[in-house]
matplotlib code that plots the C-alpha trace (Angstrom):
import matplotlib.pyplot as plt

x = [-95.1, -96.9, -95.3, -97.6, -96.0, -92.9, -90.7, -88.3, -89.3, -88.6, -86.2, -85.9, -83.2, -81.8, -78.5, -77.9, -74.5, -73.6, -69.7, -67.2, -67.6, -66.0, -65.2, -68.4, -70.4, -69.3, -68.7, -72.1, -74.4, -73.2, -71.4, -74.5, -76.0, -73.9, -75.1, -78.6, -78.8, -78.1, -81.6, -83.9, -85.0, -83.1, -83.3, -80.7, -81.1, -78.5, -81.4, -80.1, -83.7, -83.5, -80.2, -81.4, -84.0, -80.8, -78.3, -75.6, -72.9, -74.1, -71.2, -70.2, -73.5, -73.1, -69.2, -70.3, -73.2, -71.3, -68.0, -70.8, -72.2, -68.7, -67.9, -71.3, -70.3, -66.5, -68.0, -69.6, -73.3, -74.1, -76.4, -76.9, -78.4, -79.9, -80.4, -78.8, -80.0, -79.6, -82.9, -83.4, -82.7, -86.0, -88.6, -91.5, -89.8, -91.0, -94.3, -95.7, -94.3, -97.0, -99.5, -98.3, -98.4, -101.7, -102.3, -100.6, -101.6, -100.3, -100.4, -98.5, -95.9, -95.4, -95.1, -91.8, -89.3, -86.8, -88.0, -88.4, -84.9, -83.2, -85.5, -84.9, -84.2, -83.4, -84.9, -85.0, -86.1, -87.4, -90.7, -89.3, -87.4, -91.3, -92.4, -89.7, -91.5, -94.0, -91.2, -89.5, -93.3, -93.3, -89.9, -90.8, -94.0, -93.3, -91.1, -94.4, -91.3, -92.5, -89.7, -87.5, -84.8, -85.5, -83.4, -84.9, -84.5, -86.7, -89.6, -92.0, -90.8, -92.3, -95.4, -95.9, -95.9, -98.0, -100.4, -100.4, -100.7, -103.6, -105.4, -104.9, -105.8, -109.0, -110.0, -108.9, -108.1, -105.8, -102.6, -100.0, -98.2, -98.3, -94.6, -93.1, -90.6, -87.1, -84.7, -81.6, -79.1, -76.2, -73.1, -70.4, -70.3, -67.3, -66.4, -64.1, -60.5, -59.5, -62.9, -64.4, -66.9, -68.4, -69.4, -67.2, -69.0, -68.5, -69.9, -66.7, -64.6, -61.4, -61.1, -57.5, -60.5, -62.3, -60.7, -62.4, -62.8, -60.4, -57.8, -54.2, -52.6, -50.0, -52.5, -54.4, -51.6, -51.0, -54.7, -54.8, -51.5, -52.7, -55.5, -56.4, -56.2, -55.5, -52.5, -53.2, -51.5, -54.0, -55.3, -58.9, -62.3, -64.4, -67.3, -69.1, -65.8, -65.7, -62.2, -61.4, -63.6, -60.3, -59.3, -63.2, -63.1, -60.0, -61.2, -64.5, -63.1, -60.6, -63.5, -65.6, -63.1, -62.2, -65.5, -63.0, -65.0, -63.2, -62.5, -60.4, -58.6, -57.6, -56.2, -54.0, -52.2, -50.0, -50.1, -51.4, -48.3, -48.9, -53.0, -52.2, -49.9, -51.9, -55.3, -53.9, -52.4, -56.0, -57.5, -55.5, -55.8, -59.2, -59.5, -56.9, -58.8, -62.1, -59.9, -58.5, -62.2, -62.9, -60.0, -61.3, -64.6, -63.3, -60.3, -62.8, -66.0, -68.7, -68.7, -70.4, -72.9, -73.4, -74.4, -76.5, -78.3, -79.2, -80.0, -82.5, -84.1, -84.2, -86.0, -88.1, -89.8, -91.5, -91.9, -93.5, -96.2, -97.1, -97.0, -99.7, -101.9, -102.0, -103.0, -105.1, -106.8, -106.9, -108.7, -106.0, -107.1, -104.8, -102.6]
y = [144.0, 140.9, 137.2, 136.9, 139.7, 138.5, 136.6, 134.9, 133.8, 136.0, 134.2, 135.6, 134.6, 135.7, 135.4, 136.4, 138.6, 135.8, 136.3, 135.7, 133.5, 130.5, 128.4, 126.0, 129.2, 130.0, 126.7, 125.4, 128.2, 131.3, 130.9, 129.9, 132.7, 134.4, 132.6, 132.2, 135.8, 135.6, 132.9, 134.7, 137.8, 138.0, 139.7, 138.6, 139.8, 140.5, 140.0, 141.6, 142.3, 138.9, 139.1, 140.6, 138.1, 136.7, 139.3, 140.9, 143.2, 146.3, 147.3, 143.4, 143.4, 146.3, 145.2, 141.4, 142.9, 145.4, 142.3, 140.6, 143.1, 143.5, 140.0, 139.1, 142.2, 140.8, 137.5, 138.6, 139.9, 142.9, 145.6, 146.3, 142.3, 141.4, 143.0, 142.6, 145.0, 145.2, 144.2, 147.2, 149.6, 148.7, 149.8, 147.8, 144.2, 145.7, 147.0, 143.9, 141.8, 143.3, 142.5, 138.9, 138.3, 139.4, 136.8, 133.7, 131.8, 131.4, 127.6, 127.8, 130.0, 127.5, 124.8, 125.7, 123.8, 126.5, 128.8, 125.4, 124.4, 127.9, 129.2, 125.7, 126.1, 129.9, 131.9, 135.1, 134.4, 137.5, 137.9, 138.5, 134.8, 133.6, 135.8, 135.8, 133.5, 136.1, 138.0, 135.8, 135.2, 139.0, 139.2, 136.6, 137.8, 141.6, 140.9, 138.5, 135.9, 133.0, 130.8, 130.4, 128.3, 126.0, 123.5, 120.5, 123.1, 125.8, 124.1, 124.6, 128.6, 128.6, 126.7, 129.4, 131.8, 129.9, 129.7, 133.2, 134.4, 132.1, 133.1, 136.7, 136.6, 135.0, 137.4, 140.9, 140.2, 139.0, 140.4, 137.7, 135.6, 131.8, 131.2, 127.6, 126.4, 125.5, 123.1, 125.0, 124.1, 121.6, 123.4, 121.8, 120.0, 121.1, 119.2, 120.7, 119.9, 118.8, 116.9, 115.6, 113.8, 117.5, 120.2, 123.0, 125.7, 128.9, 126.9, 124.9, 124.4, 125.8, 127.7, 125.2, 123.3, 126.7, 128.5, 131.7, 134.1, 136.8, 134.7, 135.3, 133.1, 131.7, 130.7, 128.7, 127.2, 126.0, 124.9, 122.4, 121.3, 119.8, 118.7, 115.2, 112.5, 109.1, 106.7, 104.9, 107.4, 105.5, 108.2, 107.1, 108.7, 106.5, 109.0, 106.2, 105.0, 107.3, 106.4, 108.4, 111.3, 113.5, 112.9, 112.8, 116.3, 117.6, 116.1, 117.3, 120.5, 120.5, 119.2, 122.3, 124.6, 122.8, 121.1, 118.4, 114.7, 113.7, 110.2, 111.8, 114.4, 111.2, 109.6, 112.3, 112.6, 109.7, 111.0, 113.1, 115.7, 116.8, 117.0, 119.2, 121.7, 122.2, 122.4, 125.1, 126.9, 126.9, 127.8, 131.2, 131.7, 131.9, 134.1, 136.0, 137.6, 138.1, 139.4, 142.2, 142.9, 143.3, 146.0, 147.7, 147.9, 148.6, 151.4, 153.7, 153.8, 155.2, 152.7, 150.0, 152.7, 153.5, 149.6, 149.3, 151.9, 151.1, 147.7, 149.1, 151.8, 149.2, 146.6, 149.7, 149.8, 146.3, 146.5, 149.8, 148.5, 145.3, 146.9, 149.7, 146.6, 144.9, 147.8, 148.8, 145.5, 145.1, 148.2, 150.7, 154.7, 155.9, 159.0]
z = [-20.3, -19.4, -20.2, -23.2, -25.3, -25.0, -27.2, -24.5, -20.9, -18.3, -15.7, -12.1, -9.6, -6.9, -4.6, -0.6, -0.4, 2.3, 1.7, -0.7, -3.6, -4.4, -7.2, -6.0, -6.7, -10.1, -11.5, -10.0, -10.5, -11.3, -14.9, -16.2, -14.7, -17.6, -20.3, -19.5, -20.1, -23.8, -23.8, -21.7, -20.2, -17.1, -13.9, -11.1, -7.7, -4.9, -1.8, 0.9, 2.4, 3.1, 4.9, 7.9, 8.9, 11.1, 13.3, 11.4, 10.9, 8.9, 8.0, 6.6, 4.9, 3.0, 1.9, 0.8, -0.7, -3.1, -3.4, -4.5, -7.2, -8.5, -8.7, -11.0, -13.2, -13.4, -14.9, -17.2, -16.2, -19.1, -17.8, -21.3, -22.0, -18.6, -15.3, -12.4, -9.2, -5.4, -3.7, -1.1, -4.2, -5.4, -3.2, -4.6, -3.3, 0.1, -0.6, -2.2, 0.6, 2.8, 0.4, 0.1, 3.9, 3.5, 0.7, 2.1, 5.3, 8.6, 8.6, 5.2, 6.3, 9.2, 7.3, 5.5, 6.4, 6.2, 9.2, 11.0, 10.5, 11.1, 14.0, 15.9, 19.2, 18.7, 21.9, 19.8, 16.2, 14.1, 12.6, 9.3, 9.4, 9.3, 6.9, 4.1, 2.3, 1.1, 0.2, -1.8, -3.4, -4.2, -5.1, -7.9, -8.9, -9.4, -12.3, -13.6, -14.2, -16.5, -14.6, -11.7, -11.6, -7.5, -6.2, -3.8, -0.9, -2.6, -4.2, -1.2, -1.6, -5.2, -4.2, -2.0, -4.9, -7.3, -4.9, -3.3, -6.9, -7.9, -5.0, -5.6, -9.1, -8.8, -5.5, -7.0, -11.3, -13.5, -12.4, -11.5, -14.0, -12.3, -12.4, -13.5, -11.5, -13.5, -13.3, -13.1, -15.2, -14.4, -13.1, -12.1, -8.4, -7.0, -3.7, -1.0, -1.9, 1.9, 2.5, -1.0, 0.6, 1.1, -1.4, -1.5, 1.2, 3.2, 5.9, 6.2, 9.2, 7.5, 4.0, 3.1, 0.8, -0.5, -3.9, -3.8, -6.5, -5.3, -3.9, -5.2, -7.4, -5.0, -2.2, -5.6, -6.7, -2.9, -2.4, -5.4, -4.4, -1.5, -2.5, -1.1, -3.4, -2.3, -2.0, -5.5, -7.5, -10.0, -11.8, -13.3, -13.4, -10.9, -9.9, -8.0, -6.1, -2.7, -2.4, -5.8, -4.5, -4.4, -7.9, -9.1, -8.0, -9.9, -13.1, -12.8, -11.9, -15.1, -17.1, -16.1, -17.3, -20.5, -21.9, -22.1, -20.4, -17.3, -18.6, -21.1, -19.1, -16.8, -19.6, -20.8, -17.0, -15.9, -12.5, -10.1, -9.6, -13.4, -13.0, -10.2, -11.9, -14.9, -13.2, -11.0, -14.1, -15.6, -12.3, -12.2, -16.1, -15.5, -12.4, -12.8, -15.8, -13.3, -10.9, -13.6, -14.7, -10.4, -9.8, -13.1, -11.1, -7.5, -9.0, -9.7, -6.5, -8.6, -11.5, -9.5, -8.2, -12.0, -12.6, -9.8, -10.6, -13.9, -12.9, -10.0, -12.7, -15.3, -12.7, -11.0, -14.6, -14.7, -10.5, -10.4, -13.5, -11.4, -7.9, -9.7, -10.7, -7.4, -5.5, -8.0, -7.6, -4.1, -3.2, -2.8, -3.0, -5.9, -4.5]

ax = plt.figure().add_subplot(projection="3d")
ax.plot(x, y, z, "-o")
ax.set_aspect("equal")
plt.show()
């Protein structure tokens, strides 16, 4: 189905299984992930073909890669209203990636910052780390997505598409949909609770500042407990003022789970103790019922198998269509 028969615009996005996720995740990115698939055709996508550009751990790829499946069902991803698959499930990804390294440049896959920045000073860097970028330009393009949602650090990785997709259409046909880039929508910042002047990050030092989806109640309860602060004890909403980055953090957090503006969850705490308390009570409130909806999941070992695969079938139909086209177009012998 090409974008102009449709109704709604077609959003494609996808999400490494890097490790566990954390409250910075799904108050920043992922919640509206949830939403935005009751406003658009959605198709979410765990990219674990990209994961191996860099060494790892099979068997830690395959775990974080199905935690991660069973925590974007948990919060509320519907198989039945949008689709969410695993990349390598869906052969096509892999198949127009070839073609797309044989669309885009050398000298533009050297100029992406990205491979710059990661293969720096690395003795042994992999092909693929240099040529992801026409994977990620095929990965957008097979679902002929109308929009993906890019951060600062990915703009030059749609520009790659847009232009890959240009050039193919007017050297083969029509078959490319030119994707628009998309502001994603604004999530909730959520800073590291031992270090505020950082967001909250897997990449951190220590996980004392990290709430992560899974974690227990007790160890939540702990976290925001210690949360840094300052020595004030003034509790106001001073976004701007680094020095009340701590308690910027925890209203901003609160607010996120409330709708409720941070200037008026300050002023109904007289001090920080009682912030504290209740924010960690609607912290585990929250997760505590994602956590029931992931031991639903993980109880019964087929069930996520079952979603995946109707996510991969249901994505296969709209990448199988498009892959057809392309090869059509570019010369292929039909088997």
């Amino acid at each position: 189905m090409t974008a102009s028969l449709r109704f709604v615009p077609r959003i494609l996005s996808g999400i490494q299984p890097s490790g566990s996720v954390h409250l910075g995740n799904y108050l920043g990115a992922l919640r509206n992930w949830v939403s935005e698939q009751h406003e658009a055709d959605c198709y979410y996508s765990i990219v674990d073909l990209h994961a191996i550009t860099a060494e790892h751990d099979p068997r830690t790829l395959r775990d974080t890669t199905k935690e991660l499946a069973t925590v974007l069902f948990a919060i509320g991803i519907d198989p039945e209203v949008s689709c969410l698959f695993v990349q390598s499930h869906v052969p096509e990804h892999a198949q127009l990636g070839w073609i797309m390294e044989s669309t885009v440049t050398f000298g533009e896959l050297s100029r992406m910052t990205q491979f710059k920045d990661k293969g720096k000073g690395e003795e042994k860097v992999r092909a693929s780390l240099f040529t992801y970028p026409a994977l990620m330009a095929a990965d957008i393009l097979l679902y002929r997505a109308d929009k993906v949602p890019v951060g600062d650090d990915q703009r030059q990785h749609i520009e790659l598409a847009r232009n890959a997709a240009t050039r193919f259409n007017n050297a083969y046909g029509q078959v490319f949909t030119i994707p628009e880039p998309m502001i994603p929508k604004v999530g909730a910042r959520v800073m590291d609770l031992q270090n505020p002047s950082k967001k909250m990050s897997k990449s951190s030092s220590t996980d004392s500042g990290l709430i992560y989806l899974s974690e227990d109640s007790t160890s939540i309860a702990k976290k925001i407990k210690r949360a840094v602060t300052d020595t004030e004890n003034r509790l106001v909403y001073e976004p701007d003022n680094p020095d009340k980055a701590g308690v910027t953090n925890l209203l901003e957090i609160y607010s996120a789970f409330t709708s409720i503006h941070p200037q008026e969850v300050a002023d109904s705490f007289t001090n920080y103790g009682g912030l504290k308390t209740e924010l960690a009570e609607l912290v585990i409130e929250h997760l505590t019922a994602i956590n029931l909806r992931i031991k639903e999941i993980s109880e019964d070992p087929n069930e996520l198998l079952r979603l995946l695969q109707i996510g991969a079938a249901k994505a296969r139909e709209v990448a199988s269509s498009t892959l057809y086209d392309a090869k059509n177009a570019i010369g292929f012998l039909a088997p």
